[in-house]
Every structure is written in structure tokens, then in C-alpha cells.
Backbone as a printed PyTorch tensor [residue, N CA C, xyz], in Angstrom:
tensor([[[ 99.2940, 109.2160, 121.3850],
         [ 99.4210, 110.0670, 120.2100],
         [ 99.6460, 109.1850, 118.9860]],

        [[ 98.8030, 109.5600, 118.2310],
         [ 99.1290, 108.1970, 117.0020],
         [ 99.8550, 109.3320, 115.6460]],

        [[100.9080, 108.4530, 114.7770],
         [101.2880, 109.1720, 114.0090],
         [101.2140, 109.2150, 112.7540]],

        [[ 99.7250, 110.5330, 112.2690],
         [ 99.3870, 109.8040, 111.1120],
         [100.3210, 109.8470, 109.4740]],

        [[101.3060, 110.4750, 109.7450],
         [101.9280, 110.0360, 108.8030],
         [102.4960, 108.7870, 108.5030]],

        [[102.7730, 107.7850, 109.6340],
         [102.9530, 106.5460, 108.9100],
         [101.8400, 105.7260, 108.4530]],

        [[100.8170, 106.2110, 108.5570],
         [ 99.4180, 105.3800, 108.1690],
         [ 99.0480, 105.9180, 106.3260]],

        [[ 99.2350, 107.4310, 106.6580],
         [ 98.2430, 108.1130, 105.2860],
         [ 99.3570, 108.0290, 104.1610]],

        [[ 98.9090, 107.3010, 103.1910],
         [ 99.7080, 107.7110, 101.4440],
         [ 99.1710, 109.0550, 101.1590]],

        [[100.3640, 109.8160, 101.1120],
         [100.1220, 111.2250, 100.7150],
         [100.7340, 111.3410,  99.2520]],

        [[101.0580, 110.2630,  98.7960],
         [101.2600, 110.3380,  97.4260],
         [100.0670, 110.6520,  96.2560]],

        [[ 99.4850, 109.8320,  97.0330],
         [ 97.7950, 110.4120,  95.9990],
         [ 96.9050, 111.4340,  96.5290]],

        [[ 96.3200, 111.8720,  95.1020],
         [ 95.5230, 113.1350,  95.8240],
         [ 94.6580, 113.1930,  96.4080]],

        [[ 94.3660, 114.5330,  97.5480],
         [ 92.7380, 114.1450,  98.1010],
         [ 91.4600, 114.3170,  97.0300]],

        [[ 90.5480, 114.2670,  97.7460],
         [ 89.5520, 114.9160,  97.6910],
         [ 89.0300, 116.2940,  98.0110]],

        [[ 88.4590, 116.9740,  96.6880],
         [ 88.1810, 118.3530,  96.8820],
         [ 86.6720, 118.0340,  97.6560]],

        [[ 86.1260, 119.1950,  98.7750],
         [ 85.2680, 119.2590,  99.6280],
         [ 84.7790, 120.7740,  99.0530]],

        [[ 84.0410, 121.0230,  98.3920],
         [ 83.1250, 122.4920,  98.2600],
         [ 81.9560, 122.4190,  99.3190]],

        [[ 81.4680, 123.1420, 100.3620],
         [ 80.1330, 123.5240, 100.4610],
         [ 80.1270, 124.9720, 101.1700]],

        [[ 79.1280, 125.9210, 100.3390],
         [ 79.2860, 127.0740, 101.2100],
         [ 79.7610, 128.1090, 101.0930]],

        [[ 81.1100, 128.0090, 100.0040],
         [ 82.2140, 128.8130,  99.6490],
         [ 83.1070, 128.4300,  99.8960]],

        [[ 83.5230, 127.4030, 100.5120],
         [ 84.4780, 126.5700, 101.5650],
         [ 85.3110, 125.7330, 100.9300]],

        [[ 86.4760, 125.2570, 100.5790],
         [ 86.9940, 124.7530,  99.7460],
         [ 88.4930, 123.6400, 100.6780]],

        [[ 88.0840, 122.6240, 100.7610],
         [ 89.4140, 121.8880, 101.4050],
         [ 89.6090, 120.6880, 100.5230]],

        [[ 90.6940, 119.5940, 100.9960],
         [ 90.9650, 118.4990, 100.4900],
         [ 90.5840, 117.6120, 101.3400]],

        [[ 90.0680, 116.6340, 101.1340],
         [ 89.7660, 115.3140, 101.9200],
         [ 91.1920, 114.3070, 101.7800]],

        [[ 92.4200, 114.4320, 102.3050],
         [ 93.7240, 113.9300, 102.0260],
         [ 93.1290, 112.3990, 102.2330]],

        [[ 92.1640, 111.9210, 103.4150],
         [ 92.4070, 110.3270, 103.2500],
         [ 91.1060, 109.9410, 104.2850]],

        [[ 90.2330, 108.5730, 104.4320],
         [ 89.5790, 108.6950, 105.0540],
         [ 88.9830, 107.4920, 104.6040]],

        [[ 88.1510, 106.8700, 106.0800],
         [ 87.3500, 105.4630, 105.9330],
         [ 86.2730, 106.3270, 106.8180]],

        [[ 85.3510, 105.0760, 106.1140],
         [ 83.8800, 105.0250, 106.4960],
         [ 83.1120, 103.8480, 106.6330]],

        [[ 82.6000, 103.6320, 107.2320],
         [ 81.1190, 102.3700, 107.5280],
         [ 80.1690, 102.7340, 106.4630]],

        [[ 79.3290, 101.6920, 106.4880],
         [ 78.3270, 101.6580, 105.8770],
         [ 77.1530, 102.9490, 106.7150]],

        [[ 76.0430, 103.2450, 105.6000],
         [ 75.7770, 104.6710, 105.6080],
         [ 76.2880, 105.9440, 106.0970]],

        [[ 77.5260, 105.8680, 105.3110],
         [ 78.1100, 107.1050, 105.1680],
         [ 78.7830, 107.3890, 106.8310]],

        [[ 78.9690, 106.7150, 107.4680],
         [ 79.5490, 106.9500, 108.8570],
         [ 80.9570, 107.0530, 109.3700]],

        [[ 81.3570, 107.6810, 109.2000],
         [ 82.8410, 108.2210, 109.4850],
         [ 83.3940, 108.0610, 110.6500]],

        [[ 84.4620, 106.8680, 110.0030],
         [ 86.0360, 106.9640, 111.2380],
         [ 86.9690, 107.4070, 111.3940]],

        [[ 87.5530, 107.7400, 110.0950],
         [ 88.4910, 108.7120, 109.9490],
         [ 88.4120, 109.5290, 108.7640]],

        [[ 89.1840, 110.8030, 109.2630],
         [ 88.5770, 111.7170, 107.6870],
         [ 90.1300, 112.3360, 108.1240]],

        [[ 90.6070, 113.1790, 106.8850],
         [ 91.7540, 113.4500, 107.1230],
         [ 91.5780, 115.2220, 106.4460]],

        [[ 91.3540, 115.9070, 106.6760],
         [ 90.9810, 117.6450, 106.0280],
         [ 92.4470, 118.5530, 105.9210]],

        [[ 92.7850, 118.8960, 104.7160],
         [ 93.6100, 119.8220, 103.7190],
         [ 93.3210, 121.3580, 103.7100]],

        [[ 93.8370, 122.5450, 104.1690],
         [ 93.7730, 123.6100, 103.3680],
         [ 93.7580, 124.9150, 104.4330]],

        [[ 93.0330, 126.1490, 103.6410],
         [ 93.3650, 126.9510, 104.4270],
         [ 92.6200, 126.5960, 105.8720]],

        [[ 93.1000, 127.5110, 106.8660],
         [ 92.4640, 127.5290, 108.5660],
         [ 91.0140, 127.7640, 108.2670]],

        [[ 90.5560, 128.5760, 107.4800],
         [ 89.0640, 129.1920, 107.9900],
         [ 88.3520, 127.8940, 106.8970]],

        [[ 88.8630, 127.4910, 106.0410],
         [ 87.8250, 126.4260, 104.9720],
         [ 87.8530, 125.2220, 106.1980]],

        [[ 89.0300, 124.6640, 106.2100],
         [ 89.2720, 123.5560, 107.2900],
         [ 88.3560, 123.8950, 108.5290]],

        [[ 88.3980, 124.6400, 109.1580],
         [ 87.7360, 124.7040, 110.5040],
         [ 86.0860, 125.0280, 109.9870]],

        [[ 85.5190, 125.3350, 108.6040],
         [ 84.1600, 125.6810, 108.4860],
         [ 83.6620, 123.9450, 108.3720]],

        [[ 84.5710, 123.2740, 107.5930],
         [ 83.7370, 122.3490, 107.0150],
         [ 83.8380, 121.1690, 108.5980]],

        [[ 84.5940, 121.5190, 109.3800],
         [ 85.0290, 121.2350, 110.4410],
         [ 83.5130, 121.3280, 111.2850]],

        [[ 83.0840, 122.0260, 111.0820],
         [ 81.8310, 123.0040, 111.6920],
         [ 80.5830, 122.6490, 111.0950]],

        [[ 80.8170, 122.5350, 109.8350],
         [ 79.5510, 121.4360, 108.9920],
         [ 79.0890, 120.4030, 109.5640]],

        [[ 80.2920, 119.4800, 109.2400],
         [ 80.7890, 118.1780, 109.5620],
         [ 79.9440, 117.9460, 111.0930]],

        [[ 80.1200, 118.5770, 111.9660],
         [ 79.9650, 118.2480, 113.5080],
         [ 78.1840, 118.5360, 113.3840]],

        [[ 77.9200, 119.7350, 112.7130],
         [ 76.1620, 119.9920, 112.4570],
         [ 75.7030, 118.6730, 111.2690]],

        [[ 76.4210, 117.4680, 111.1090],
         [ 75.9070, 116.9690, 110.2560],
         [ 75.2370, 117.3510, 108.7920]],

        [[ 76.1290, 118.5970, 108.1470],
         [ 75.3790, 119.3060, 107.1240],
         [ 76.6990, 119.5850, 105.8670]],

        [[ 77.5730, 118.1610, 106.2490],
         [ 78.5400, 118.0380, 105.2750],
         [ 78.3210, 116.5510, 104.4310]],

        [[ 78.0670, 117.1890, 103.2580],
         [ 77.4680, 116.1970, 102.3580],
         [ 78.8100, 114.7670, 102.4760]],

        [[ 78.2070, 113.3580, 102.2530],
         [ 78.6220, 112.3950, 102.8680],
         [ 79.6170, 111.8420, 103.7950]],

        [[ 80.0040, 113.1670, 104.6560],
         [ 80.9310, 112.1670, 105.3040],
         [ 79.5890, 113.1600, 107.0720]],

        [[ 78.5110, 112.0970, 106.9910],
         [ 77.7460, 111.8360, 107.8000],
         [ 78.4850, 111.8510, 109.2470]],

        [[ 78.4080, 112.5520, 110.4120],
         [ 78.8730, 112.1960, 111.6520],
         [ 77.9970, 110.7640, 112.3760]],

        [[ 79.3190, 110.3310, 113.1240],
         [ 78.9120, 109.1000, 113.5050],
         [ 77.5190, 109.1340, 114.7850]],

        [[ 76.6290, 108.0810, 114.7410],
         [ 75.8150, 108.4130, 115.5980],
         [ 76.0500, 108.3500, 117.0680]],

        [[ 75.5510, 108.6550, 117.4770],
         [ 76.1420, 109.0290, 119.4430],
         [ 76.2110, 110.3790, 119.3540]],

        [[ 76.9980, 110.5300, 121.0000],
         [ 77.3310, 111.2010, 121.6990],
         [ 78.6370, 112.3910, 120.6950]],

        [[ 78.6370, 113.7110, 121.0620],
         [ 80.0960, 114.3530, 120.7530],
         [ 81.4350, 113.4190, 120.6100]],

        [[ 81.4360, 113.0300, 121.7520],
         [ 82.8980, 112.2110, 122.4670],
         [ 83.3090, 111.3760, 121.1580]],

        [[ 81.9900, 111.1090, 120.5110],
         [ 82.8280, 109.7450, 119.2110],
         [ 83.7910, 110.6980, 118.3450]],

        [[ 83.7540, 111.5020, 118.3300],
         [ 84.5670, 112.1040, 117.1370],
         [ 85.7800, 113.2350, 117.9880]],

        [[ 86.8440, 113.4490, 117.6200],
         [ 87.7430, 114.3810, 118.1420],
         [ 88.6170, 114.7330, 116.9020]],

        [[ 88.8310, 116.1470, 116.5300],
         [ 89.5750, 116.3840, 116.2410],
         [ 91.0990, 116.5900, 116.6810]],

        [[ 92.4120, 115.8180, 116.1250],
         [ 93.1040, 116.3810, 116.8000],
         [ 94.0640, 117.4680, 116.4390]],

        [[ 94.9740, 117.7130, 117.2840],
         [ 96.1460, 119.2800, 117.0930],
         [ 96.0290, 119.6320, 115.7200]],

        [[ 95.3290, 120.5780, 115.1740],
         [ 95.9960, 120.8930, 114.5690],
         [ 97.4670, 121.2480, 114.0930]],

        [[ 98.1490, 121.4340, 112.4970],
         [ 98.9220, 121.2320, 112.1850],
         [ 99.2380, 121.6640, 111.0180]],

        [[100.7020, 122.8890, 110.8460],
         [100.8340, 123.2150, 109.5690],
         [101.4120, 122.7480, 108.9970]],

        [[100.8810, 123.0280, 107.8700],
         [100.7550, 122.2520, 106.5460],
         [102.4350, 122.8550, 105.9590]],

        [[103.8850, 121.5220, 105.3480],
         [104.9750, 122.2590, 104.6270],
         [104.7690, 123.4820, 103.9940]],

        [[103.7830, 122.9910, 103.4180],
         [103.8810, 124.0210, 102.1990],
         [103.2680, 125.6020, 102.4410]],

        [[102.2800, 125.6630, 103.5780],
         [102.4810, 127.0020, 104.2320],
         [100.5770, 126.8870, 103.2960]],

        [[100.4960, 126.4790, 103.1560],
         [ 98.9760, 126.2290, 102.4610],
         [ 98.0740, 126.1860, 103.5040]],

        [[ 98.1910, 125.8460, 104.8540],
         [ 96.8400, 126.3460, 105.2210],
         [ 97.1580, 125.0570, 106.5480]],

        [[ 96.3530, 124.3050, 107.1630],
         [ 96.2640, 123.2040, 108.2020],
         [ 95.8560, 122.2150, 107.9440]],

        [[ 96.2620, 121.3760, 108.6330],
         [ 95.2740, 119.9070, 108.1480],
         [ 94.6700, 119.5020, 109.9720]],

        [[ 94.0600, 118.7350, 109.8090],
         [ 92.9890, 118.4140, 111.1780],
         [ 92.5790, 117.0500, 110.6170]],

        [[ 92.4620, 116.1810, 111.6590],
         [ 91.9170, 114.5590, 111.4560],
         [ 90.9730, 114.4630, 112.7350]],

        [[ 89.7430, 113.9040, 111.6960],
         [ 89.0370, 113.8900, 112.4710],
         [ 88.3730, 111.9260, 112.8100]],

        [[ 89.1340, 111.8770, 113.9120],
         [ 88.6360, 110.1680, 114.2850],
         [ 88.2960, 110.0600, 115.6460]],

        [[ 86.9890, 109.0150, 114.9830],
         [ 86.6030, 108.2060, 116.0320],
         [ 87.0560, 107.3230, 116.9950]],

        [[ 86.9360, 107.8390, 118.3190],
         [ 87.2850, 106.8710, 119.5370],
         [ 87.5560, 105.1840, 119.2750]],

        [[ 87.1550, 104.7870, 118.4290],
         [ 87.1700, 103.2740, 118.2050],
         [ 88.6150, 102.8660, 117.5170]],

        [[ 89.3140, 104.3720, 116.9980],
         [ 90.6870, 104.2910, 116.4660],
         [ 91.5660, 104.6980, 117.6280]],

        [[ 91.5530, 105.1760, 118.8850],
         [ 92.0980, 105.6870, 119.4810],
         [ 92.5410, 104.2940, 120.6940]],

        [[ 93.3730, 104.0060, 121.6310],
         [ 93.7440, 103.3360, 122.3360],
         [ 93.2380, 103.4740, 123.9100]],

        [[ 92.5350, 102.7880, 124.1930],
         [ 91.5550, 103.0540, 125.6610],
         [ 90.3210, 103.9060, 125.1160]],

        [[ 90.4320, 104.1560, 124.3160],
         [ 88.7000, 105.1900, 124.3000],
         [ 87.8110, 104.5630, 123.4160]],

        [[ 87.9360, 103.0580, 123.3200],
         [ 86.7010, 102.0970, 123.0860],
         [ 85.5820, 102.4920, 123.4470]],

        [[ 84.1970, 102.7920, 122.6090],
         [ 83.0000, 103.0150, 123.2050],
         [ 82.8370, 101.5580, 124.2480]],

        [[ 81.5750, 101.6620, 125.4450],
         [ 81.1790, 100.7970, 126.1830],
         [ 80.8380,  99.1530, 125.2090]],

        [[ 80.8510,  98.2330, 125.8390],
         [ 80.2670,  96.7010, 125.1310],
         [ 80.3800,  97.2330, 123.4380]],

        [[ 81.7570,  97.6590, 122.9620],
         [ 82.4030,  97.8380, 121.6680],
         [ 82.5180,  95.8800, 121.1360]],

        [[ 81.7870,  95.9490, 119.8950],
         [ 82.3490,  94.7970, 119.5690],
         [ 83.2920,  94.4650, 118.3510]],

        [[ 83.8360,  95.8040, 117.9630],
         [ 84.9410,  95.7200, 116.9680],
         [ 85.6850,  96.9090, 117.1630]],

        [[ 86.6270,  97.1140, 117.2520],
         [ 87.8200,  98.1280, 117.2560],
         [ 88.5700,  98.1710, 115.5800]],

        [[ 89.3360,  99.6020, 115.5620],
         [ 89.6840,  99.6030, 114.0130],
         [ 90.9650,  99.6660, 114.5460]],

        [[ 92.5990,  98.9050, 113.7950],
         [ 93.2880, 100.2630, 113.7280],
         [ 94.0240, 100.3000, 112.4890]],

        [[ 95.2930, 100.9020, 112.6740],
         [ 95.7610, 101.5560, 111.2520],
         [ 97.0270, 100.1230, 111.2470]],

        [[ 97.5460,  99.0650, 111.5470],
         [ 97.6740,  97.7560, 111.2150],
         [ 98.4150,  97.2830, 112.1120]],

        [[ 99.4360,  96.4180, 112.1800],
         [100.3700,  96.0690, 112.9520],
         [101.3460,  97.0620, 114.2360]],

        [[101.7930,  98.0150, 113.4370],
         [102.2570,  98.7850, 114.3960],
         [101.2420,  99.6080, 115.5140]],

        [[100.1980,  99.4880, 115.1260],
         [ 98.9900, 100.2740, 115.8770],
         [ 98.0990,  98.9660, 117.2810]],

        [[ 98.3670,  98.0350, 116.9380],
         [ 97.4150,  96.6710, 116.8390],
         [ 97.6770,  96.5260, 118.6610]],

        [[ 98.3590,  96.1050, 118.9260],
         [ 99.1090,  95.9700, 120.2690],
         [ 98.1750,  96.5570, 121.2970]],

        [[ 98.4750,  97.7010, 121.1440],
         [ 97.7090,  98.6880, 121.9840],
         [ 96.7370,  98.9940, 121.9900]],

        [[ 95.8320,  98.4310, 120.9110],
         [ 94.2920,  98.5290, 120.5960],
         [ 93.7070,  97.1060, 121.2870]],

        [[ 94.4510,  96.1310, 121.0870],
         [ 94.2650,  94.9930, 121.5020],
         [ 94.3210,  95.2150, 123.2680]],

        [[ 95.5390,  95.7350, 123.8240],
         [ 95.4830,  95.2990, 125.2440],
         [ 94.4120,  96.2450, 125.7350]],

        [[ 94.0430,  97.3930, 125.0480],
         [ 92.9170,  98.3150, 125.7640],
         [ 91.6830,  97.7530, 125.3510]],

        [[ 91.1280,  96.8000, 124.5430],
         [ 89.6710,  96.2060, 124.4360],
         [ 89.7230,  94.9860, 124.8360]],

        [[ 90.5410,  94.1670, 124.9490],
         [ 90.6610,  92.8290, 125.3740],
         [ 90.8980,  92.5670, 126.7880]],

        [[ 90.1520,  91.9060, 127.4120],
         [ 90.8110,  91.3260, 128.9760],
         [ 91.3780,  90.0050, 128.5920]],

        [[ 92.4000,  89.9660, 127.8050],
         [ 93.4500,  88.6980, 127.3410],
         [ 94.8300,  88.9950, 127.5050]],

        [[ 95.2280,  88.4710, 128.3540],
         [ 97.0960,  89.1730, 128.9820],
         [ 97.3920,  88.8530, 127.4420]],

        [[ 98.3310,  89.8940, 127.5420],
         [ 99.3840,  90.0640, 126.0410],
         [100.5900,  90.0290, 126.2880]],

        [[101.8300,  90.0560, 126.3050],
         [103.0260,  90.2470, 126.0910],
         [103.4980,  90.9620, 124.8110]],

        [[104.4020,  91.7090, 124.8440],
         [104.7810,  92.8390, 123.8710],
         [105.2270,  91.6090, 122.5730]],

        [[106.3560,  90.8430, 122.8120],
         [106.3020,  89.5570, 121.8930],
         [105.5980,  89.1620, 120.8220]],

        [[104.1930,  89.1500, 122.1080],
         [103.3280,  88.2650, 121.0100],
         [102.6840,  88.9920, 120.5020]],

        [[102.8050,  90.2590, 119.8790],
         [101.6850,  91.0400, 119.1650],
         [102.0740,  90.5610, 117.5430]],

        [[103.6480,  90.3250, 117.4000],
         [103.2060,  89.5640, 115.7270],
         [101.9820,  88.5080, 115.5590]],

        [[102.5530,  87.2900, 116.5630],
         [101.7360,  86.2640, 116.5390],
         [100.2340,  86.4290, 116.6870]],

        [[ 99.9410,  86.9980, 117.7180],
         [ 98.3010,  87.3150, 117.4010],
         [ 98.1510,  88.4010, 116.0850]],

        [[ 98.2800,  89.4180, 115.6410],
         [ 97.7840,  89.7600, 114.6810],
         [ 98.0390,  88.4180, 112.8330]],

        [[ 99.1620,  87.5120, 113.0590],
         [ 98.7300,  86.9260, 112.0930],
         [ 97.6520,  85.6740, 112.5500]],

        [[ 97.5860,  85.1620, 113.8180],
         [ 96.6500,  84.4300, 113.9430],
         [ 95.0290,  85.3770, 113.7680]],

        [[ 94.7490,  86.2700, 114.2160],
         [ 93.7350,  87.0660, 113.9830],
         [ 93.3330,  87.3560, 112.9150]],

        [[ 94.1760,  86.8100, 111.8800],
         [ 93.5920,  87.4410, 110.8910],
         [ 93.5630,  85.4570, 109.7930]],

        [[ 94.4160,  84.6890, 110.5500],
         [ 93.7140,  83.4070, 110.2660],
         [ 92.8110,  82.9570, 110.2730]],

        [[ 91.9460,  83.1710, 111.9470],
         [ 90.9780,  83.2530, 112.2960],
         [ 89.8100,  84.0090, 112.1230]],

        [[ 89.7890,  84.7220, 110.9510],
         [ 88.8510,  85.7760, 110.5410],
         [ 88.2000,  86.6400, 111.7680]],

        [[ 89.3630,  86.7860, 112.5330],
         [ 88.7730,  87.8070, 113.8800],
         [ 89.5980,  89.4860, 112.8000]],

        [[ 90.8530,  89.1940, 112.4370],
         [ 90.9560,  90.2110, 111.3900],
         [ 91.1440,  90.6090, 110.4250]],

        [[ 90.3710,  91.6210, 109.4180],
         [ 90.0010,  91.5550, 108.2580],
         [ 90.3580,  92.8980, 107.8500]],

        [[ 91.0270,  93.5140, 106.7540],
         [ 90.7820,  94.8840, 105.8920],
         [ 89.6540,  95.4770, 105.7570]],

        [[ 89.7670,  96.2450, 106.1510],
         [ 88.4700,  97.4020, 106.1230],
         [ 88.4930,  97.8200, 105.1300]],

        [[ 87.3740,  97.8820, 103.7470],
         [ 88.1380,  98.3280, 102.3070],
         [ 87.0860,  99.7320, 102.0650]],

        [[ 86.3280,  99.9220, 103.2030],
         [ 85.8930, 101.4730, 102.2440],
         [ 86.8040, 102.7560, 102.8840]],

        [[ 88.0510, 102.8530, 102.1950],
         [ 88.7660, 103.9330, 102.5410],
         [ 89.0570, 104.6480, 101.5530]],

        [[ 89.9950, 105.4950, 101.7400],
         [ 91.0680, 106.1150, 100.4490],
         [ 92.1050, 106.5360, 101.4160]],

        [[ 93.3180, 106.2210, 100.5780],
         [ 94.6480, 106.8500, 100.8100],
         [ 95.0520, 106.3700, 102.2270]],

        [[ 94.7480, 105.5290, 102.5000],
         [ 95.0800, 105.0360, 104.5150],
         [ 94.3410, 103.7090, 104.3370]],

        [[ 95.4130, 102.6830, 105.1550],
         [ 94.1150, 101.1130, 105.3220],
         [ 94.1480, 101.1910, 106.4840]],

        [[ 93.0140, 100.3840, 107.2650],
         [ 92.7290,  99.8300, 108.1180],
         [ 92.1340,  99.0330, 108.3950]],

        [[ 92.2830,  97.8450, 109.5860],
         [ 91.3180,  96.6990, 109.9340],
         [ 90.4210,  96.7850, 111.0640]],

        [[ 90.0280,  95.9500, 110.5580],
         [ 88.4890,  95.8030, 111.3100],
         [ 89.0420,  94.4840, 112.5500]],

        [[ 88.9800,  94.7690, 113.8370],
         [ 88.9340,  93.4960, 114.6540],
         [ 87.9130,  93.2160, 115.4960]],

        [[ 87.6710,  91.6720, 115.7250],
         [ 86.5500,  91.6380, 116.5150],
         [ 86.9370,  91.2460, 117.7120]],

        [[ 86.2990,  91.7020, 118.8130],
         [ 86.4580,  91.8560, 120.1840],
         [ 85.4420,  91.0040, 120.7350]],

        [[ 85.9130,  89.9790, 120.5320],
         [ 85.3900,  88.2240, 120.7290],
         [ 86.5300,  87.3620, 121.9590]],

        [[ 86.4900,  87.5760, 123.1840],
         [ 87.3520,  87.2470, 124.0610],
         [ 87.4550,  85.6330, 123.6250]],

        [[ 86.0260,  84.9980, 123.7360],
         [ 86.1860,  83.6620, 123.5030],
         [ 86.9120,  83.4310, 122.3940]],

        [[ 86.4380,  83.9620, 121.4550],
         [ 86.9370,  83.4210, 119.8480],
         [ 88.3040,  83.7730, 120.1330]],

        [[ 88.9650,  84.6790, 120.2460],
         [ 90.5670,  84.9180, 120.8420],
         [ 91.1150,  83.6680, 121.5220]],

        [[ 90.4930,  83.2540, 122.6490],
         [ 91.2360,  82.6720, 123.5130],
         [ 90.9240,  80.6730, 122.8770]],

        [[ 89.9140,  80.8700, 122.3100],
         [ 90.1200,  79.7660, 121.5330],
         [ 91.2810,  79.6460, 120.6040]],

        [[ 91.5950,  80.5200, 119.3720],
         [ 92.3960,  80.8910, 118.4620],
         [ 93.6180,  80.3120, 119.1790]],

        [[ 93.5660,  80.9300, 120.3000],
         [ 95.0780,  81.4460, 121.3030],
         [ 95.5940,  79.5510, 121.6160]],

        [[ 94.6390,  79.1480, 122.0590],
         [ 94.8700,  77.7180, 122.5290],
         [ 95.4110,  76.8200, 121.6170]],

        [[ 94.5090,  76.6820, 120.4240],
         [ 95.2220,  75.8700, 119.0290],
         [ 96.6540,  76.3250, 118.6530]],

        [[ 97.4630,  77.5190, 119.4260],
         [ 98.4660,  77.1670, 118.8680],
         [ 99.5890,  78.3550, 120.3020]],

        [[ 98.8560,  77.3620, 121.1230],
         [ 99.7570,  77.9430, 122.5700],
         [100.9540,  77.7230, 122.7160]],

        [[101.8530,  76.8930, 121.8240],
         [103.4620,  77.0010, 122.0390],
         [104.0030,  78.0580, 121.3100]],

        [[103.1060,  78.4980, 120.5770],
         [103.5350,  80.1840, 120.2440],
         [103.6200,  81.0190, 121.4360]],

        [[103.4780,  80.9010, 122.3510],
         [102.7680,  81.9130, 123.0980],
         [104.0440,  81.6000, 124.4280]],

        [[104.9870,  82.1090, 124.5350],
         [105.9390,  82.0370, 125.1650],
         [106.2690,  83.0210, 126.2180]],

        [[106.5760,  82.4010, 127.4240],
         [107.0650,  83.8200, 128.7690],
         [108.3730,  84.4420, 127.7150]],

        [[109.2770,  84.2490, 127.4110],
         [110.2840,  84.6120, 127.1260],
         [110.0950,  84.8470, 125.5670]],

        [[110.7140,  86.6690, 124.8330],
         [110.7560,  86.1300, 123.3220],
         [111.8720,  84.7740, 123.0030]],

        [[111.1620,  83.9210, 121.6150],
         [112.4410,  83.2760, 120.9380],
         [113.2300,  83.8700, 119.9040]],

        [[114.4140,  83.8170, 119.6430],
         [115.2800,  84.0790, 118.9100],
         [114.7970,  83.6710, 117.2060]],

        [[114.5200,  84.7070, 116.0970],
         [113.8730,  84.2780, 115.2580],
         [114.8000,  82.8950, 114.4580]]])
């Protein structure tokens, strides 16, 4: 279960979504290049939310394009009411953000940063981890330009990692006295 309130700045506003008669907020959301959606984050009443919900999946919601494949890439999850009694919100992400539900021969995984990283890592990687070392590899990973900011978002970051066993376990070697059975005492 991931929790997207520690990921999304809800300080800034969404995005208004019209099509149809349909009226929601786009609270936060990344995308790939041509318009391909990993995460989208949807604002408002039940019946606007669940239409554009319904767009969205027919591919007939102007740019936030469903990803190509199968159903399975995209899940909405639990819905959820909204404080203010305004209506639901629904997030809609791709398996590649989720932990074990890596598409097949995936060669980059996303997630929402450090606190997320761990568990994205031990489910795409066949590289033993220790709970420890998840600081140390995410700042070596990102020494190593295995990880990088994903910058077409709004209101939420995320990185991009590459799922390069070699390039890892190279990384890993240049600086293996990091890499300890036991944590050290900072």
C-alpha cells in the first residue's frame, strides 16, 4: 500500500480536467514522453471522477494518453473521501510504481524517492539488499547515473531507475566497505 500523501504537494493547485460535462482536478501527476501516463492523481465529485476515469481507460481523455499494453498497466486504487466532503479522489498508476508488479524484462522502474526505493529495488533487482543499505545505494545510484529525477511531473517527484544488474553490481564493488553485514553506528 503506498501512501500517497507523503509523496503529493497538495499545497498547489490541480489541474482542471473538462470533457463531456465532466469537471475534476488533476491534483498531481507524471508522464513519459508522448503523453504516457504513470501517475495521475483525480479531484472531485464521484460521477466526474469515475467518468473521466472511464475516458481515460477508452483512451478519449485529452493528454493524459493511457499507457500502451495490456489493462494490468494501469490500476486505480481505493477510492477515497475527499476532507472537505467535495467529492473522491482516485490515483491512477502504473505497475512500474507499484512494488513486485514490474512489467516482464522492465528496464527502468519509477518510484516516489528514498522512502519508496528499497522495495522497488529488492522487487526488480536480483542484488541481495540489506534494509541498511538502502541509504547507501540510493546515493550511490544516483552517483552513478543509474538514478535520476524524472522532471515531467506536477505536484509529486519521482525517479527514474535503471535496472542494470551489472551496472549496480559494478557501482556496488567500487565502494564495498560500505556495504556491511552489520549496520554502523552513524
Amino acid at each position: 500500500m503506498i501512501d500517497l500523501n507523503a509523496f503529493v504537494d497538495r499545497s498547489r493547485p490541480g489541474r482542471m480536467i473538462t470533457q463531456g460535462g465532466f469537471r475534476s482536478h488533476a491534483q498531481a501527476g507524471a508522464r513519459m514522453e508522448g503523453e504516457q501516463v504513470l501517475f495521475l492523481l483525480l479531484q472531485g465529485r464521484q460521477t466526474h471522477v469515475r467518468a473521466h476515469w472511464a475516458r481515460f481507460h477508452e483512451r478519449d481523455l485529452p493528454h493524459y494518453n493511457r499507457l500502451p499494453g495490456k489493462g494490468v498497466y494501469l490500476k486505480p486504487n481505493p477510492t477515497a473521501v475527499l476532507p472537505s466532503g467535495a467529492g473522491i479522489e482516485m490515483a491512477i498508476v502504473h505497475r512500474a510504481l507499484v512494488p513486485g508488479q514490474l512489467p516482464d524484462k522492465a528496464t527502468h522502474l519509477f518510484t516516489f524517492g528514498p522512502s519508496h526505493f528499497g522495495l522497488m529495488f529488492q522487487a526488480a533487482m536480483p542484488v541481495p539488499m540489506l534494509p541498511h543499505w538502502e541509504p547507501i545505494l540510493w546515493d550511490l545510484g544516483q552517483e552513478a547515473g543509474l538514478i535520476r529525477e524524472f522532471s515531467d511531473t506536477w505536484n509529486v517527484r519521482l525517479w527514474l531507475v535503471r535496472v542494470d544488474t551489472e551496472r549496480w553490481l559494478r557501482a556496488m564493488s567500487s565502494r564495498h566497505h560500505l556495504f556491511t553485514y552489520e549496520p554502523t553506528e552513524p
